[in-house]
LUMTORDREN-928664 format. One line per 5 residues: number of its first residue (from 1); for each residue x, y, z of C-alpha. Coordinates in nm, 3 decimals. Example, Ala and Ser with C-alpha at 12.3 -4.5 7.8 and 13.67 -1.06 7.14 Angstrom:
2
1	1.230,-0.450,0.780 ~ 1.367,-0.106,0.714
***
This chain:
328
1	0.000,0.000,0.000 ~ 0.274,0.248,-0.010 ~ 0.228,0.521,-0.239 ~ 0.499,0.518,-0.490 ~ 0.439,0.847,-0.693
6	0.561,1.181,-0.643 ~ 0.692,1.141,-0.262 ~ 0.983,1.386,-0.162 ~ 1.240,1.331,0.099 ~ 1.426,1.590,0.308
11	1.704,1.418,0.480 ~ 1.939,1.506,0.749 ~ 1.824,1.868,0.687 ~ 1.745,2.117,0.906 ~ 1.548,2.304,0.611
16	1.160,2.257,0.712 ~ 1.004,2.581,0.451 ~ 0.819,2.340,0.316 ~ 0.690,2.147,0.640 ~ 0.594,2.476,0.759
21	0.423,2.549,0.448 ~ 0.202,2.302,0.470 ~ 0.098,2.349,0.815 ~ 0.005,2.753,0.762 ~ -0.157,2.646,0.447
26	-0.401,2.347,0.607 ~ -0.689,2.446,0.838 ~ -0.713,2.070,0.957 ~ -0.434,1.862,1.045 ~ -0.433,1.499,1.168
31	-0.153,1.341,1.360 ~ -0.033,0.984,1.375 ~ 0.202,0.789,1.588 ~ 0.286,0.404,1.555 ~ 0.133,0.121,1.626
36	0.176,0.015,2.035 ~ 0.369,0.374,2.080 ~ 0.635,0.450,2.309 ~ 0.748,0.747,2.487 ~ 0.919,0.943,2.199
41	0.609,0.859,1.962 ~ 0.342,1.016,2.230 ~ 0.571,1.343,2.323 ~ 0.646,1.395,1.964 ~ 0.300,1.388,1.879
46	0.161,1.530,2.140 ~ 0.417,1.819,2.127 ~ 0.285,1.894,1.809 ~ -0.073,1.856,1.900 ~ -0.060,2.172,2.149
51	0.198,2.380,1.905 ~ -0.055,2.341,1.588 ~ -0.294,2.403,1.867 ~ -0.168,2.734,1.957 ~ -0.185,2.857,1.632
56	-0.524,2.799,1.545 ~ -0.564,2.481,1.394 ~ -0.850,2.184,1.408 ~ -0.595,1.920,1.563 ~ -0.683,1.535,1.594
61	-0.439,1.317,1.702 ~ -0.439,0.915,1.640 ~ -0.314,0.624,1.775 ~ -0.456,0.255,1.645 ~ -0.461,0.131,2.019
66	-0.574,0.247,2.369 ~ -0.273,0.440,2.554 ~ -0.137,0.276,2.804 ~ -0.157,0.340,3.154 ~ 0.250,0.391,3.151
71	0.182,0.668,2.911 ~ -0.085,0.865,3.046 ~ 0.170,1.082,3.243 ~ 0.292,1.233,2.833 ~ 0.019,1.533,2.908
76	-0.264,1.509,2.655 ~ -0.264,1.194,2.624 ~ -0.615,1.185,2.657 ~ -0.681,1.378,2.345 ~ -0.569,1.107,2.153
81	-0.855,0.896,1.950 ~ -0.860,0.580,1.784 ~ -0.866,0.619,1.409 ~ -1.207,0.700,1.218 ~ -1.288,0.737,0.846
86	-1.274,1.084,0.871 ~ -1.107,1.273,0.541 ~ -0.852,1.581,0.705 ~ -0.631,1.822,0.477 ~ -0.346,1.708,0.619
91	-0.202,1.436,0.778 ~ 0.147,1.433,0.979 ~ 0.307,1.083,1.088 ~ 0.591,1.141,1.376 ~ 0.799,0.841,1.475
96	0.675,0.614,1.241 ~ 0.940,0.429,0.984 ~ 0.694,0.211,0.776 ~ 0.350,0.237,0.644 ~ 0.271,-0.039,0.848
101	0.354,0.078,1.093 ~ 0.046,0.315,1.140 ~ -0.103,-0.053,1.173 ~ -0.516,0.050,1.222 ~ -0.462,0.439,1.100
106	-0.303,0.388,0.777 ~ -0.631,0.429,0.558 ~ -0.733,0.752,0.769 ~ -0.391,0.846,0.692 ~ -0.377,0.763,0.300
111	-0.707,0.975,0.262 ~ -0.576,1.310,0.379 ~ -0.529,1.564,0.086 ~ -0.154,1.566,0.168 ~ 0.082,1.400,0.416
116	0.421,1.458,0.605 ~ 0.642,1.175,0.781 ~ 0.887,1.328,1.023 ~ 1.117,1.008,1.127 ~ 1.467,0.937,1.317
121	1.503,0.537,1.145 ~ 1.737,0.414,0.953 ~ 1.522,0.214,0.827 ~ 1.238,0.460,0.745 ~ 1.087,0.394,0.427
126	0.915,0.659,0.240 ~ 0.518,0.633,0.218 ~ 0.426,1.019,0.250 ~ 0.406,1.298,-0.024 ~ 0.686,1.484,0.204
131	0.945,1.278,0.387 ~ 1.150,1.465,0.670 ~ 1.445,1.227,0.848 ~ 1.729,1.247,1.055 ~ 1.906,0.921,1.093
136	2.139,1.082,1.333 ~ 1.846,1.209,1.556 ~ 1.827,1.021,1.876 ~ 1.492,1.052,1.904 ~ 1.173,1.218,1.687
141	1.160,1.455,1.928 ~ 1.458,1.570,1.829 ~ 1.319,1.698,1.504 ~ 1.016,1.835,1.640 ~ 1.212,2.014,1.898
146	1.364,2.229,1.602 ~ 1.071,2.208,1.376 ~ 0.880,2.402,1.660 ~ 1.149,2.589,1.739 ~ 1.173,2.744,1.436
151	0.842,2.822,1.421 ~ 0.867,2.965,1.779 ~ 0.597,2.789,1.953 ~ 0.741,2.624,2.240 ~ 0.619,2.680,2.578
156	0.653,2.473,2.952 ~ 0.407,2.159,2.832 ~ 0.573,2.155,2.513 ~ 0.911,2.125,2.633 ~ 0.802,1.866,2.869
161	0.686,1.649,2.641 ~ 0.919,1.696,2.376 ~ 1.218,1.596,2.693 ~ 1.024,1.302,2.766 ~ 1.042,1.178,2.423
166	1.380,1.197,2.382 ~ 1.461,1.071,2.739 ~ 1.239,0.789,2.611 ~ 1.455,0.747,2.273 ~ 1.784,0.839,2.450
171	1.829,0.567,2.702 ~ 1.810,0.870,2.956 ~ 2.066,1.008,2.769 ~ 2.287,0.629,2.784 ~ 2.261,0.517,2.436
176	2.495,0.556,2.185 ~ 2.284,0.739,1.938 ~ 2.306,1.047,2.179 ~ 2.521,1.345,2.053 ~ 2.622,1.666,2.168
181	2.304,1.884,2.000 ~ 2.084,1.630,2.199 ~ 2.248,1.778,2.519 ~ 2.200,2.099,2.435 ~ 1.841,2.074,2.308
186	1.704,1.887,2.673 ~ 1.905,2.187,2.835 ~ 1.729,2.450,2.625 ~ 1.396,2.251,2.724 ~ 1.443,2.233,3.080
191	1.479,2.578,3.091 ~ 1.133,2.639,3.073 ~ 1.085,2.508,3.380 ~ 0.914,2.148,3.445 ~ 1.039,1.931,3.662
196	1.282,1.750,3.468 ~ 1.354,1.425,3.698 ~ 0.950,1.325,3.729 ~ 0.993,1.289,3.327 ~ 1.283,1.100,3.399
201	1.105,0.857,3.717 ~ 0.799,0.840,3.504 ~ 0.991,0.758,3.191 ~ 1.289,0.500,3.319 ~ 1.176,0.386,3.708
206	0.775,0.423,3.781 ~ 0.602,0.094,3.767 ~ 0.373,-0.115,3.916 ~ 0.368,-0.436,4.138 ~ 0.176,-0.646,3.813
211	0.490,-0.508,3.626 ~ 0.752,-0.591,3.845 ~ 0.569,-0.913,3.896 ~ 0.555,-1.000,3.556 ~ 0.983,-0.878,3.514
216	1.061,-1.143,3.798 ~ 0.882,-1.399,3.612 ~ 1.048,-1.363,3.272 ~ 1.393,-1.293,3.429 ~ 1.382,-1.586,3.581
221	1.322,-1.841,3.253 ~ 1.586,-1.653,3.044 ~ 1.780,-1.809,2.825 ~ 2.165,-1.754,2.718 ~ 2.335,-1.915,2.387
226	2.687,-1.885,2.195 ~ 2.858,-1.846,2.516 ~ 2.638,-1.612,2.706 ~ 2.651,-1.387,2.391 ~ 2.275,-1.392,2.322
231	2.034,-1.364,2.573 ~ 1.672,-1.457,2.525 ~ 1.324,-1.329,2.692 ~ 1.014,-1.475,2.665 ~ 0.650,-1.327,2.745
236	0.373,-1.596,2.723 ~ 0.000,-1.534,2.744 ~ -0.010,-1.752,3.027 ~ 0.262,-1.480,3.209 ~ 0.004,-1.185,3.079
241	-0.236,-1.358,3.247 ~ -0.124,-1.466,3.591 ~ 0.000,-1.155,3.642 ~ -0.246,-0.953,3.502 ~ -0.021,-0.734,3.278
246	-0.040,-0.707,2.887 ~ 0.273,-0.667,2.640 ~ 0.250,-0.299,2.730 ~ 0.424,-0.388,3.034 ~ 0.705,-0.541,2.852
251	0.844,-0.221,2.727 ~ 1.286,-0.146,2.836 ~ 1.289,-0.501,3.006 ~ 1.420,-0.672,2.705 ~ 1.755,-0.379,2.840
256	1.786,-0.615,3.163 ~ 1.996,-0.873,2.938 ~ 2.189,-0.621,2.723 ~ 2.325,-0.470,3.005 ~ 2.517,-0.810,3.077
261	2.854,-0.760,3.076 ~ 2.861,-1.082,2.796 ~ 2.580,-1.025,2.576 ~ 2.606,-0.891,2.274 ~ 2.263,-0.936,2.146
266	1.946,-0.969,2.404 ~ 1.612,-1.073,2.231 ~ 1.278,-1.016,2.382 ~ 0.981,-1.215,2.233 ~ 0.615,-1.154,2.370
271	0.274,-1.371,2.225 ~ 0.047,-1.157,2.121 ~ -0.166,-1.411,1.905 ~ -0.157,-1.782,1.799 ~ 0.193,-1.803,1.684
276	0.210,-1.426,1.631 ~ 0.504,-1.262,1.818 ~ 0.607,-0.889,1.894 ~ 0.976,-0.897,1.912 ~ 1.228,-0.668,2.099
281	1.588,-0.676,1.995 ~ 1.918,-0.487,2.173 ~ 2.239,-0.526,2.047 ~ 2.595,-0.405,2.177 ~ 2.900,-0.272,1.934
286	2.934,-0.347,1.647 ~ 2.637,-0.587,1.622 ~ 2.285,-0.380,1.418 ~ 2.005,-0.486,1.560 ~ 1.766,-0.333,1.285
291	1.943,-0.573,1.038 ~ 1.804,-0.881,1.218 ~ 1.463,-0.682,1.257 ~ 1.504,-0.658,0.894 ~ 1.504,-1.003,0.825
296	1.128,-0.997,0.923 ~ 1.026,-0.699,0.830 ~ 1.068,-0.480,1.094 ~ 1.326,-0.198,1.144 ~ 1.475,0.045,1.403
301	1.811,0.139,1.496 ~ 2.166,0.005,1.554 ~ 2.128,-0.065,1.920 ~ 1.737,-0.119,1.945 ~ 1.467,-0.258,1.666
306	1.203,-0.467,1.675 ~ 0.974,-0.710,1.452 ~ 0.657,-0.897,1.425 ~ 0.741,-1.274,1.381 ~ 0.480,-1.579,1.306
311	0.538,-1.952,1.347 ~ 0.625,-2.149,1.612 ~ 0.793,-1.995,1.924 ~ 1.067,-2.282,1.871 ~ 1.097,-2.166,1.522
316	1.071,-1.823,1.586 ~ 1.419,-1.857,1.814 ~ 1.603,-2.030,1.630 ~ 1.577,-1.825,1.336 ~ 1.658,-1.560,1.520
321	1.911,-1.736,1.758 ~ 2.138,-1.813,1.397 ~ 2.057,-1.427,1.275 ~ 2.217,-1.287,1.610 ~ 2.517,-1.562,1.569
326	2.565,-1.508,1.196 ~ 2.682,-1.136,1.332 ~ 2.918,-1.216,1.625
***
């Protein structure tokens, strides 16, 4: 379903005339995010939602799935609606690096008059009449930090949301992806005043005793290969269910294996439908995790990517257990 005519990419620019173009010219906008968002996907979005806000605009915002509860903090989160058959002038994707990725708004998307992808992947592949990417970004919010910037519309929530996104994206500022303009950006945003470590608890430590119940569980049945090089995690229904958590809940625990002094590659793999799996993969130096994502069709970056496998779980591991080998 990607559109293959006429589609325009702008990348690793700073030049966004004709992003802002758009936006003065359109009287409706609608936003989109990923399927199962995360942090930098919300606060980009989000961010945007209140700047197009301020200046005037009809704004709807759209997500394919309920936000979850470890999201709700990203203010506005309640604004954001599942995806209708509504027509809009124009549509804006954030964080998104694949058509399918929109997963249940794609068609809302496709209708809009015109559309704009603003993306940080590597493996972002072009599906809008304007394409905007920085492959260097560490996080969308990145971009939309100096998108709305430029058009001088940032204020306290803005900036809040905007940090929390790239905290999200960032690793709280660990990850190897983080440069010095990343720095200086979540300085310039702190200095309108929020309370920059409640991002960071909300972001990296909050969670909840169903969470931490369902961690323990998983932690405790990994599995290590090829030396203790590759570790694996893996989220069952019947783990979901006993401790009354969803694959929400899953999100940064896949990190608890890559930051094992002897794995190079840590895999997390959670059920989410008869022999459907939602997989999670971290990688160390000089290992790219979005090439194995690849391999099924998914994407991300170097260090972090994920992927959508189907089969057996056996299956599903071992093609992925000789993938992670094949690049140590």
């Amino acid at each position: 379903m990607e559109k293959a005519d006429n589609l325009s990419l702008l990348e690793n620019m700073s030049d966004f005339s004709e992003i802002i173009k758009r936006i003065n010219k359109a009287n409706d906008i609608a936003l989109f995010c990923h399927t199962n968002p995360d942090g930098d996907a919300i606060g980009s979005m989000l961010a945007m939602y209140f700047a197009l806000k301020k200046k005037g605009k009809r704004v709807t915002a759209y997500c394919d799935v309920k936000i979850s509860n470890r999201l709700t903090f990203f203010e506005g989160s309640e604004h954001i609606i599942l995806p209708n058959s509504e027509k809009h002038e124009l549509a804006i994707s954030v964080d998104t690096s694949t058509i399918e990725m929109l997963g249940g708004s794609l068609k809302t998307f496709l209708m809009a008059n015109s559309q704009i992808a603003i993306d940080h992947h590597a493996s972002f592949k072009r599906f809008a009449d304007l394409s905007y990417v920085e492959k260097d970004a560490c996080a969308c919010a990145q971009i939309i930090y100096k998108l709305l910037k430029e058009m001088k519309l940032l204020d306290k929530t803005i900036a809040k949301l905007l940090f929390g996104g790239i905290v999200t994206d960032s690793g709280c500022f660990a990850f190897s992806s983080v440069s010095c303009e990343t720095h200086e950006f979540a300085a310039d945003l702190m200095s309108y005043g929020f309370d920059a470590s409640d991002v960071i608890f909300n972001v990296y430590r909050k969670t909840t005793k169903e969470r931490f119940e369902l961690k323990s569980r998983v932690l405790a049945k990994a599995k290590f290969f090829n030396d203790d090089q590759i570790g694996f995690l893996t989220f069952s229904k019947e783990d979901f269910e006993k401790t009354h958590t969803s694959t929400a809940d899953t999100e940064g625990i896949v990190n608890e294996l890559i930051d094992i002094d002897k794995v190079k590659v840590a895999i997390a793999i959670s059920e989410v439908g008869d022999k459907n799996f939602k997989v999670s993969i971290r990688s160390k130096e000089p290992i790219d995790a979005s090439e194995i994502a690849g391999a099924f069709g998914g994407g991300g970056h170097k260090r972090a990517a994920g992927c959508r496998a189907n089969g057996y779980l056996e299956d599903v591991i071992d093609r992925l257990k000789k993938l992670a080998s094949d690049r140590i």
